[in-house]
N, C-alpha and C positions, 0 to 999 in steps of 0.2 A: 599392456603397455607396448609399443611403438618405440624402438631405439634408434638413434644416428649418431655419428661422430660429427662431431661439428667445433667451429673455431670462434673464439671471442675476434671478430674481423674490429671491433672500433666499441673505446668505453664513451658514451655520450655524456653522461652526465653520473654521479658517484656523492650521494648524500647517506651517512652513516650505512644502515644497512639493504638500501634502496639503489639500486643500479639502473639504470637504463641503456640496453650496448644494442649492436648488430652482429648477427649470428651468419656464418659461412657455414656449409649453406643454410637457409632458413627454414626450417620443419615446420615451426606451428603456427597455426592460418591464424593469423590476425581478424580481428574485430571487423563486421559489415554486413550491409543488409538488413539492421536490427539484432544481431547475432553476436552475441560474446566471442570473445578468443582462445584457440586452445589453452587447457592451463598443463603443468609437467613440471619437470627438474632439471638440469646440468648438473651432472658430475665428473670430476674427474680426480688425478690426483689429488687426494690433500682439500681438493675443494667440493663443495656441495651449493644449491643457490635451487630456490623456487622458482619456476614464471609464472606469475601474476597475471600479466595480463601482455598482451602484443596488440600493437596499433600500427596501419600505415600512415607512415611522416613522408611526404614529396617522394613518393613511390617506395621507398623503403620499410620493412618490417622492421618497427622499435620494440623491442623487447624488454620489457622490467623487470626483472629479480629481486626477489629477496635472497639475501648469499647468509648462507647458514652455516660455511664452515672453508677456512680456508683463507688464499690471496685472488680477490678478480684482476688480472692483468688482462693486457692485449696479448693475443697469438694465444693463451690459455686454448687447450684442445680438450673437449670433455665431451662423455654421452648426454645428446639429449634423447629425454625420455617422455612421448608424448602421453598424457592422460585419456585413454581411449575411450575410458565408460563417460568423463566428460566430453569429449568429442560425438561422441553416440547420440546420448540424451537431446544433444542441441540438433545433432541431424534428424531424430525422428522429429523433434519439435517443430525444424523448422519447413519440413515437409508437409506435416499434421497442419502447422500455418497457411501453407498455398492451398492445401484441397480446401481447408474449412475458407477461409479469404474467398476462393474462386466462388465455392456453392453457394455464400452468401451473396454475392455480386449477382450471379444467376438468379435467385429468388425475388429478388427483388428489385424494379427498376431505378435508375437512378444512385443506388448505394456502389460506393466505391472505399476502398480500404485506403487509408494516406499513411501511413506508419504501423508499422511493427516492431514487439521488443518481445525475444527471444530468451527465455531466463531457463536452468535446472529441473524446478518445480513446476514453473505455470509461465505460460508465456499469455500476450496479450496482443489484441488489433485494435486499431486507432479507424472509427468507421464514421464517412460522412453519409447523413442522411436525413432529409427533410420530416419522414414520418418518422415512425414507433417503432422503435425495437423492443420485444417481448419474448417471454418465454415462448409463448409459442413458433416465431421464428426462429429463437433458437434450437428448440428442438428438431427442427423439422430438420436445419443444415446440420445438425450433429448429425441425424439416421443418416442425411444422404452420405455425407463427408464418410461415415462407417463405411458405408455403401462401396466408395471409390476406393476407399483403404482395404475393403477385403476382394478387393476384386483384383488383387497382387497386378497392378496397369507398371509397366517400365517405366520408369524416370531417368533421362538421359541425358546428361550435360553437353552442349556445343559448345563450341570457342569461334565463335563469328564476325568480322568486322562488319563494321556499320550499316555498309550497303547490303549486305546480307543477312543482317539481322532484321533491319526496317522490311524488309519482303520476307518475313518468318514469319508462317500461318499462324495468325492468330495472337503475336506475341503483346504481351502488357510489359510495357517499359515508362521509367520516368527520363524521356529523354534529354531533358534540362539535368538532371543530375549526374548524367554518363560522360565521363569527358577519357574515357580508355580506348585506344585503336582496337579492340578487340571487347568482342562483347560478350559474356555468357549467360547462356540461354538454356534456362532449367525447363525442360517441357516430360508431361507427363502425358503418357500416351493416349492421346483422343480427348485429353481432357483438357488442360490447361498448358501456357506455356509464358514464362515469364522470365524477364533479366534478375538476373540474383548472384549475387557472389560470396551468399553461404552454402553451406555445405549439405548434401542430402541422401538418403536410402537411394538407393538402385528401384525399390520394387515398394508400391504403395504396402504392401502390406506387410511389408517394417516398423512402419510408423509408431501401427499399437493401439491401443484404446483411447481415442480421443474423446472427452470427456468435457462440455462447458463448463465450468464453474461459479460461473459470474457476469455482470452487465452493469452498468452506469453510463449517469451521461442522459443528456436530452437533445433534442433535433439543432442545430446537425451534428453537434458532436459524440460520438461515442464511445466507448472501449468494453471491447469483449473479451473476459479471459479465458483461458482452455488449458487441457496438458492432454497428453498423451498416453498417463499413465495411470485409468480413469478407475480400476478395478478396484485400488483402494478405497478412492475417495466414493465410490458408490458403497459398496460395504459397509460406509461409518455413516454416509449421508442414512441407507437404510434403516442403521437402526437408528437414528437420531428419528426419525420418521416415526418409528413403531413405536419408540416410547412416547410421542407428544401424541401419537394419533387414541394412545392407551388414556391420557392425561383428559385430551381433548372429548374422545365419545364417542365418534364420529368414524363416517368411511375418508378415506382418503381423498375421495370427491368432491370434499364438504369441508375438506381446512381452510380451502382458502377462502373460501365466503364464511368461514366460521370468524379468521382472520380478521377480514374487510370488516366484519361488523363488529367485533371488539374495538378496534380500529376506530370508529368512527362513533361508536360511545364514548370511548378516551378523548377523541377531539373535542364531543360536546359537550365533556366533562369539563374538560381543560376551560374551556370558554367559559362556561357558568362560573368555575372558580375563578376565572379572568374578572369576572364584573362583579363577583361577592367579594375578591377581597378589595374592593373598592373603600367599600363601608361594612367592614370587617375592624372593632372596637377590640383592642384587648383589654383584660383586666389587669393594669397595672396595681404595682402596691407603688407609695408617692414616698418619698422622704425629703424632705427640705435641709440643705443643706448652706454652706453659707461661699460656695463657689458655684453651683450647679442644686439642681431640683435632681433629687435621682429617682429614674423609675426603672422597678425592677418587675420582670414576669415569666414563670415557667408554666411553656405547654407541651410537655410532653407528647411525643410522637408525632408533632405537627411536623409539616417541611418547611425549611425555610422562610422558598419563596414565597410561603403563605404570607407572612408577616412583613415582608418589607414596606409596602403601602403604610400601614398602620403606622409604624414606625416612622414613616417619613411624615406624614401629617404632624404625627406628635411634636417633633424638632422644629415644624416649619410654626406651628404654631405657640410653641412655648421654647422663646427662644433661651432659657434658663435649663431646658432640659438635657440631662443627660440620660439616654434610653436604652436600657441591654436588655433585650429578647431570646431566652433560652427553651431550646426543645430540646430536648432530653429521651435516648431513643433508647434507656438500656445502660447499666451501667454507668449511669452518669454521664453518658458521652452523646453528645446531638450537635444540630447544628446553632449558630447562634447568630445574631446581629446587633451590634453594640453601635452609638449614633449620638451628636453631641451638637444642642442648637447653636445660632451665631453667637451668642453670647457666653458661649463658653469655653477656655483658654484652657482646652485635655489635648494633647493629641494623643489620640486612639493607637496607634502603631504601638509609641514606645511604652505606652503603656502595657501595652501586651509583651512588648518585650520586657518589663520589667518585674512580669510577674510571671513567672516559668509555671509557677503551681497552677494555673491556672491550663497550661496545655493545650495553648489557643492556639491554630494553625490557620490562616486567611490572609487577606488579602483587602486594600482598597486605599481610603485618603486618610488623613490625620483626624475627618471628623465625622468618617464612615466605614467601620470595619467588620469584616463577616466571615465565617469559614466554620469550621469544625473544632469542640474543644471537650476535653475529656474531662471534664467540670462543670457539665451544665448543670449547675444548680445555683440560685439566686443567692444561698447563703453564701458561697464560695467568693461568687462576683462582688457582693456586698462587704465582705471581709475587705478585698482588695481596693477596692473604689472608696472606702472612708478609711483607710489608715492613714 
């Protein structure tokens, strides 16, 4: 932790235990670049308070607190105390961000990075690009990205104005966004060099284990996520590996076409079930009733949305029906779909609320209701629906 003596210079605003003031002088680097704000504490006499978070307001650092013990006044003088292993984590992160950013620009033409967000755990890139992004690219920028980070290259901050920034070898800047008489310029030696005003390692090979974790997103938009603190997550990815590839049979070369092809049974599964439950008949039991025809049926282990079709024919064509469909998957508990033709004055909701024992949990209209209930059994429903 990191101490200074510092002064409450101005309270901004003061709602219960939520402060927002300006601090003389100001320690903790506020929020930019994609990059969270230092987080810490003030204390002093008598008083204690969190920081949350710091943002600049019309060039000024705002500072929010939570005050945890004490009186916030103005001129209050107290330590603050910066949170270093917070401040760390976001630097290696947000250095781990420029190498992986640049190698991926390099790799491939046309991609270029529009956003970054810099978090604790995993940080992420916002990437535009016409083709494919895949595993295999990303592999390929992790090794090099490795590559640059163990090659300990110097990372050097300048403080530039304009005219001397726009003639900096090489630099990547969003110059519509820059409106500062002075520019800083994170360049990393021989490799990359970019306007940025968070925070970063001296020497790449600080950074740490940068590590992909993830990818989403279709052409041109996309977002890649990463950390830097990759040892864990390979360890548990590992054996998550060794036990499916035990399950599955197979070399490790062969999961993902093992994958791709369960994959694409499931689809033609799915389909065929699409066009069976077309004309998919249940076997109702009928009871005639003198409000409603009531039809009752349990199939046990079926899914739901096997039966919705069936269900809706019934209604549409016996407008006297009232139609509950129970599967039963265990315990009495499945899912269910209860459905009531135009000729019949139920609503479905309160009925369910009016009947607890029945321990219906769903959702829909007053003369279509479905979900999960720990009573699927016809006799249960049957009890209910004629008393």
């Amino acid at each position: 932790m990191t101490a200074m003596t510092v002064a409450i210079r101005e309270i901004l605003s003061r709602r219960g235990e939520k402060a927002e003031v300006l601090l003389d002088p100001a320690p903790f680097r506020p929020s930019g670049g994609g990059q969270p704000s230092d987080r810490g504490s003030l204390r002093g006499e008598g008083f204690e308070a969190d920081v949350l978070e710091v943002r600049l307001q019309e060039g000024r650092a705002v500072t929010e607190l939570k005050v945890k013990r004490g009186e916030l006044r103005q001129g209050l003088v107290a330590e603050a105390v910066v949170d270093e292993a917070w401040r760390r984590v976001l630097t290696r992160m947000h250095s781990g961000e420029h190498i992986l950013s640049k190698t991926l620009e390099t790799l491939r033409e046309g991609l270029r990075i529009t956003k970054t967000h810099i978090g604790g755990r995993e940080s992420s890139i916002s990437v535009f690009y016409d083709g494919e992004i895949d595993w295999d690219l990303l592999f390929e920028a992790e090794a090099k990205s490795r590559e640059i980070i163990a090659r300990g290259l110097a990372v050097t901050i300048h403080e530039l104005d304009e005219r001397a920034a726009r003639s900096f070898p090489g630099l990547k800047a969003n110059w519509e966004r820059i409106g500062d008489a002075m520019i800083r310029v994170v360049e990393i030696e021989g490799f990359d060099a970019n306007a940025c005003c968070g925070s970063h390692v001296a020497s790449t090979d600080e950074v740490g284990d940068l590590f992909v974790t993830a990818f989403n997103g279709s052409p041109p938009d996309w977002t890649v996520t990463f950390t830097v603190d990759g040892g864990a997550l390979r360890d548990r990815y590992s054996r998550v590996m060794r036990r499916l590839l035990r399950h599955v049979g197979c070399g490790d070369d062969r999961v993902e076409g093992v994958y791709e092809k369960l994959r694409s049974e499931k689809e033609a599964l799915s389909k065929a079930l699409d066009r069976a439950r077309q004309y998919l008949e249940l076997p109702w039991a009928v009871e005639e009733g003198e409000a409603f025809r009531l039809y009752l049926v349990e199939l046990p282990g079926w899914p739901g949305d096997l039966i919705t079709p069936s269900v809706k024919r019934l209604i549409e064509s016996d407008p006297r029906a009232l139609a509950v469909a129970l599967c039963p998957a265990g315990k009495d508990q499945g899912p269910f779909v209860a459905a009531c033709g135009s000729a019949v004055a139920v609503d479905l909701r309160a009925f369910l609320r009016s009947h607890p024992e029945l321990e219906a949990r769903g959702g829909g209209a007053p003369g279509w209701v479905s979900g999960m209930t720990k009573a699927a059994r016809a006799s249960a429903w049957h009890r209910a629906l004629t008393a």
